[in-house]
C-alpha positions as CSV (number, residue, x, y, z in Angstrom):
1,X,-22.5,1.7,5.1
2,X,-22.1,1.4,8.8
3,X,-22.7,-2.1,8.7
4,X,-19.7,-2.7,5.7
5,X,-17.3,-0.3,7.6
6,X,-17.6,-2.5,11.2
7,X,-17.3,-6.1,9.7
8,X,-15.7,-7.3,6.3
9,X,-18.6,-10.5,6.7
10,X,-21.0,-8.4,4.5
11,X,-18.4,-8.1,1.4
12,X,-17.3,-11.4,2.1
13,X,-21.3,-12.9,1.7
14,X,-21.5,-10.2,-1.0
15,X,-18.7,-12.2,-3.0
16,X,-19.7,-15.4,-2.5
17,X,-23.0,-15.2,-3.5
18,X,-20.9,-13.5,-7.0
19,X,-22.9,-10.4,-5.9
20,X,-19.8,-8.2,-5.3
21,X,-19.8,-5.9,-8.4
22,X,-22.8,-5.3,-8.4
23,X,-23.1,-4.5,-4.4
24,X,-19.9,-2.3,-4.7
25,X,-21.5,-0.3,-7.7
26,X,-24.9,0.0,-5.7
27,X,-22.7,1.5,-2.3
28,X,-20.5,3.7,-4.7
29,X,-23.6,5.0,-6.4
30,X,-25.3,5.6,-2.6
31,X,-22.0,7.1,-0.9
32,X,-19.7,8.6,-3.1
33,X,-16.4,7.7,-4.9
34,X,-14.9,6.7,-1.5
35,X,-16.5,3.8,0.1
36,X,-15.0,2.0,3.6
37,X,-16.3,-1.5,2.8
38,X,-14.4,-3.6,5.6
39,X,-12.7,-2.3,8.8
40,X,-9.1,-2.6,6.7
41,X,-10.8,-1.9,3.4
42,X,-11.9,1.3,1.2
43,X,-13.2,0.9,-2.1
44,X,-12.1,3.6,-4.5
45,X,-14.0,4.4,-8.1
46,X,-11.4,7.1,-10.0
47,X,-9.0,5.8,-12.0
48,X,-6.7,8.8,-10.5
49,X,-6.4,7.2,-7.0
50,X,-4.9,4.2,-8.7
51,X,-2.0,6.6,-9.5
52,X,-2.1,8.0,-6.1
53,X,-2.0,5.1,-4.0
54,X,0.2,2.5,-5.9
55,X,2.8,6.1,-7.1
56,X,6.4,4.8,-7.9
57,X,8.3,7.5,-6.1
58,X,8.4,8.3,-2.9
59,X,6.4,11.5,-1.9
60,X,8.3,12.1,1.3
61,X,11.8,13.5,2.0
62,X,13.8,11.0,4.0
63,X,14.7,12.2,7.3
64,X,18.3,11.3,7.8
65,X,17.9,11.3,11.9
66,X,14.6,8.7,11.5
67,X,15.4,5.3,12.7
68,X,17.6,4.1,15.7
69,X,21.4,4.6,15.0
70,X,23.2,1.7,13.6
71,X,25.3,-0.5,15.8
72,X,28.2,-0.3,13.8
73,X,28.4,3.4,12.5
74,X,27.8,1.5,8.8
75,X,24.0,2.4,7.6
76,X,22.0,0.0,6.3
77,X,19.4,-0.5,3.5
78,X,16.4,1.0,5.5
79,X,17.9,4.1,6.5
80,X,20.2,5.3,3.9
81,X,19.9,8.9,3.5
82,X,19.6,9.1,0.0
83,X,17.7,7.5,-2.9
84,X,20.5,7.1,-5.0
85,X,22.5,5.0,-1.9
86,X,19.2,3.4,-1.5
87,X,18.9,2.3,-5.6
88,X,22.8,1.4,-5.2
89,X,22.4,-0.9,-2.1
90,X,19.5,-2.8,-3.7
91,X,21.2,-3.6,-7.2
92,X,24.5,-4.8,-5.2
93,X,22.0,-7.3,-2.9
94,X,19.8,-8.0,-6.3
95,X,22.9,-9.5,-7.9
96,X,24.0,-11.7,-4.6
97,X,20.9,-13.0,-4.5
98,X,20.7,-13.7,-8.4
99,X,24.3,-15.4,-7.8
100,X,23.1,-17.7,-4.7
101,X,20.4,-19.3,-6.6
């Protein structure tokens, strides 16, 4: 709905009048599977885009030339070129923080 998709005031009336499911399940039924319900919102009704959207792995090759150059030749967390530096990096700051608390 036009009106849904340029201001997130109708979802938000929608909810507090405790209205929401039942308006989402009207708009789904109207306009598909896919619904923009806010200008920063899109209601999905397959339980297969839950998979898509919240995946685990990255779907994308890291590029290793993305991202400025580091100031000190030493690459940090952010733009490591691999996964596996990536996964290393993360345990060693896990465990520093674990060991500041």
């Amino acid at each position: 709905p036009k009106l849904w998709a340029m201001s997130s005031l109708p979802a938000n009336i929608s909810q507090i009048r405790g209205r929401q499911p039942y308006d989402m399940a009207k708009v789904h039924e109207k306009y598909g599977p896919v619904v923009r319900v806010g200008p920063n919102s899109i209601s999905y009704t397959s339980a297969e885009a839950w998979n898509d959207i919240f995946t685990t792995r990255p779907q994308l090759i890291k590029d290793p030339k993305a991202g400025p150059p580091p100031p000190n030749g030493v690459k940090g967390l952010a733009f490591t070129d691999s996964d596996a530096d990536h996964s290393r990096m993360r345990r060693v700051r896990r465990v520093c923080l674990d060991e500041h608390r």
